[in-house]
C-alpha positions in Angstrom: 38.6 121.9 -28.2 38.5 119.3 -30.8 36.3 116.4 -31.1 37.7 112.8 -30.2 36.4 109.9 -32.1 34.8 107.4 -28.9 37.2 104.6 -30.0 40.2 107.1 -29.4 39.3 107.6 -26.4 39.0 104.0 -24.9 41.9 103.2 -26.9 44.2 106.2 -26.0 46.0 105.7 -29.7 45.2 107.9 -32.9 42.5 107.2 -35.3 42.3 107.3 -38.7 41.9 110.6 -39.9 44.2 111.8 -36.9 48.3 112.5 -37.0 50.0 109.5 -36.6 47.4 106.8 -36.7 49.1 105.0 -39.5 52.6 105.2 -38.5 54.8 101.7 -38.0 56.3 100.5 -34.7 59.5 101.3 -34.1 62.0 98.3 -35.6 63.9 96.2 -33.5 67.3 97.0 -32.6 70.5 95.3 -32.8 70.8 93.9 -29.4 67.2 92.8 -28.4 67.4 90.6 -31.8 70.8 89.3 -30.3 69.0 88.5 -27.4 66.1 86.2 -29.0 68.5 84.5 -31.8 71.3 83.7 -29.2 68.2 82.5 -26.7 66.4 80.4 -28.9 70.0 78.8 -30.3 70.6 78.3 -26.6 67.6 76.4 -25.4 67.7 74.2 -28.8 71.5 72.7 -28.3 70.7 72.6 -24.6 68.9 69.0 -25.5 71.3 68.3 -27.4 74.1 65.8 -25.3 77.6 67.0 -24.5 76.7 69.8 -27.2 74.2 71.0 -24.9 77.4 72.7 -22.6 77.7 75.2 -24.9 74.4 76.7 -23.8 75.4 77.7 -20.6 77.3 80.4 -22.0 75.3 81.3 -24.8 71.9 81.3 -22.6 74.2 83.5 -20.5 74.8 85.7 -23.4 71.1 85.5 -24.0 69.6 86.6 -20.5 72.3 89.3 -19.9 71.2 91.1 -23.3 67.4 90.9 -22.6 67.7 92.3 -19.3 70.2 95.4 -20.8 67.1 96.0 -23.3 64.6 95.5 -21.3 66.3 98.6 -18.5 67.4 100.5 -21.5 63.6 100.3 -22.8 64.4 99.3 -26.5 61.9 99.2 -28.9 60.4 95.7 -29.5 60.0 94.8 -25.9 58.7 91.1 -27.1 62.5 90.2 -28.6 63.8 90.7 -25.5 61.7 89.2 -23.2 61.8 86.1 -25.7 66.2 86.0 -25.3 65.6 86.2 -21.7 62.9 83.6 -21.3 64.7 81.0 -23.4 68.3 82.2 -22.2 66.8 80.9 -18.9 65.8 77.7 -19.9 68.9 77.2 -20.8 70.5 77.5 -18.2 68.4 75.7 -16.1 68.9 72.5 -18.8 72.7 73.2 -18.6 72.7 73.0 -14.3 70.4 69.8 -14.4 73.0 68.4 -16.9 75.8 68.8 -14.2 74.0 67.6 -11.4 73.0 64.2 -13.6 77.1 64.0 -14.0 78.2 64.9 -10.9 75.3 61.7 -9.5 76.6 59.3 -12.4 80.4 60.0 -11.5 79.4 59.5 -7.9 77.9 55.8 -8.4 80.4 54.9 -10.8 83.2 55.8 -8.5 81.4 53.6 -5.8 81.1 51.2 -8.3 84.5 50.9 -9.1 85.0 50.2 -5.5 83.4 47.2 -5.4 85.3 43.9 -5.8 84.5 40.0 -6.9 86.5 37.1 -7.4 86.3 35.9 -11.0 88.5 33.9 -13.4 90.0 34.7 -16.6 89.8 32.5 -19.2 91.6 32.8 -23.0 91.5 29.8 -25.4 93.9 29.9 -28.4 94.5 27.6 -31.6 97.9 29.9 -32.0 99.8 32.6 -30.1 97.6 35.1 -29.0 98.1 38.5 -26.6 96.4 38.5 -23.3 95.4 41.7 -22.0 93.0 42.5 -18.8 91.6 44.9 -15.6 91.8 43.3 -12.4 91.1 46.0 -9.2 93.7 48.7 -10.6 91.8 49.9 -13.1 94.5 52.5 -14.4 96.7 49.1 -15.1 96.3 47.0 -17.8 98.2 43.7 -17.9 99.5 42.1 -21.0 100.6 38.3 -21.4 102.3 36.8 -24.6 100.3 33.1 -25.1 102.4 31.0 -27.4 98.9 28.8 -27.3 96.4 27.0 -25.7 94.7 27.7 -22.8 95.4 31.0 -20.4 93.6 31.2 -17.2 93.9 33.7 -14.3 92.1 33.8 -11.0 91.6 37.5 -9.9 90.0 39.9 -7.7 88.2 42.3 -10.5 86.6 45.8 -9.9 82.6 44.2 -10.6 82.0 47.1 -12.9 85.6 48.0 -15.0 87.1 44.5 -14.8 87.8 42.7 -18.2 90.1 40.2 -20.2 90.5 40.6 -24.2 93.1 38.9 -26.6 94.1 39.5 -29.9 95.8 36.9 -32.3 99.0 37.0 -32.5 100.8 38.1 -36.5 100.2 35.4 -38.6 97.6 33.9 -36.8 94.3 33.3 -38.0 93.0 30.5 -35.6 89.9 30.7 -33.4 89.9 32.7 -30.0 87.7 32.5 -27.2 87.8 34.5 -23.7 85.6 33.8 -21.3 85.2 35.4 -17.3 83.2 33.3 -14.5 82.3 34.0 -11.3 83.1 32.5 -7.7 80.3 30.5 -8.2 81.4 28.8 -11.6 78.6 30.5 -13.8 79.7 32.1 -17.0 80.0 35.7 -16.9 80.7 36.7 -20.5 82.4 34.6 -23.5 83.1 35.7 -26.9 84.9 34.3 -30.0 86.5 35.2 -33.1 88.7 34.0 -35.9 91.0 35.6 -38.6 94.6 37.2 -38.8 94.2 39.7 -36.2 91.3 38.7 -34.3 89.9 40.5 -31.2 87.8 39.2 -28.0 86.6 41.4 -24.9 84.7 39.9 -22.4 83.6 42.1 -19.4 82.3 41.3 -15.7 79.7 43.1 -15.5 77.3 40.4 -15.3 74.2 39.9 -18.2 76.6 41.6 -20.9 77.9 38.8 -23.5 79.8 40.9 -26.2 
């Protein structure tokens, strides 16, 4: 029986001088590098927003190609774990993206609900278009202003309601909208000038645009 060098032994791999001891691990095949390149793409555009969505199919693509090389034993055993580790991630980035959505779409539905009294105010050197959001807010409604003052009392959603004007063609005189509230306090205001000027001015109180 031959002799076994006492490092061999505790290490159970050859030593130099034996068969083998200088031979290379085996290389890494196609699909457990798949795995870690799609994985790592995936858990980088998952913090990216609205990009991020994409990752729940690549980390998908990620975690399903680790786990076939990892049962089919494939050499480089560290890629794969690596495309299933940050497949993972992910995924769980991608699920805590549509939770955060599906809570924001609930409170701004509720806050659509809600209602206010509040009046409308558009002030014109010129003709001007008058365009706002009362409680409908799929319905937008538009008022030709040969000049002067417009005001409209309305019930307004307190988060989507809004009035905004535009000049009319060959007007470049000053416009100012302006919303306040049951209680007389100014909401919002804005003003322009010029051929083709724009106001918007929202409810949503502590916003002045």
């Amino acid at each position: 029986m031959s002799e076994q060098h006492p490092n061999q032994l505790r290490s159970g791999y050859p030593y130099p001088g034996q068969p083998g001891w200088n031979q290379q691990p085996p290389a890494a095949t196609g699909m457990t590098k798949a795995a870690m390149i799609v994985g790592i793409i995936a858990v980088v555009l998952s913090f990216i927003p609205f990009v991020g969505f994409i990752s729940f199919v690549l980390g998908t693509i990620a975690v399903v190609l680790g786990i076939i090389a990892l049962v089919k034993k494939r050499p480089r055993k560290g890629f794969a774990l690596t495309g299933l580790i940050t497949g993972a991630v992910a995924l769980i980035v991608c699920v805590v993206y549509i939770f955060v959505l599906i809570a924001f779409a609930h409170v701004v539905k509720q806050g659509a609900g809600q209602t206010a009294p509040y009046t409308y105010t558009v002030t014109g050197e010129g003709a001007y278009t008058v365009n706002y959001l009362t409680e409908d807010i799929d319905q937008v409604t538009t008022q030709e202003v040969k000049g002067g003052t417009f005001t409209k009392d309305v019930t307004a959603s307190t988060l989507f309601g809004l009035v905004g004007a535009t000049n009319a063609k060959g007007n470049t005189g000053e416009i100012t909208c302006k919303v306040t509230d049951d209680q007389g306090s100014v909401v919002s205001t804005k003003t322009s000038s010029g051929s083709a000027a724009q106001v918007t001015c929202p409810v949503v109180e502590g916003i002045t645009k």
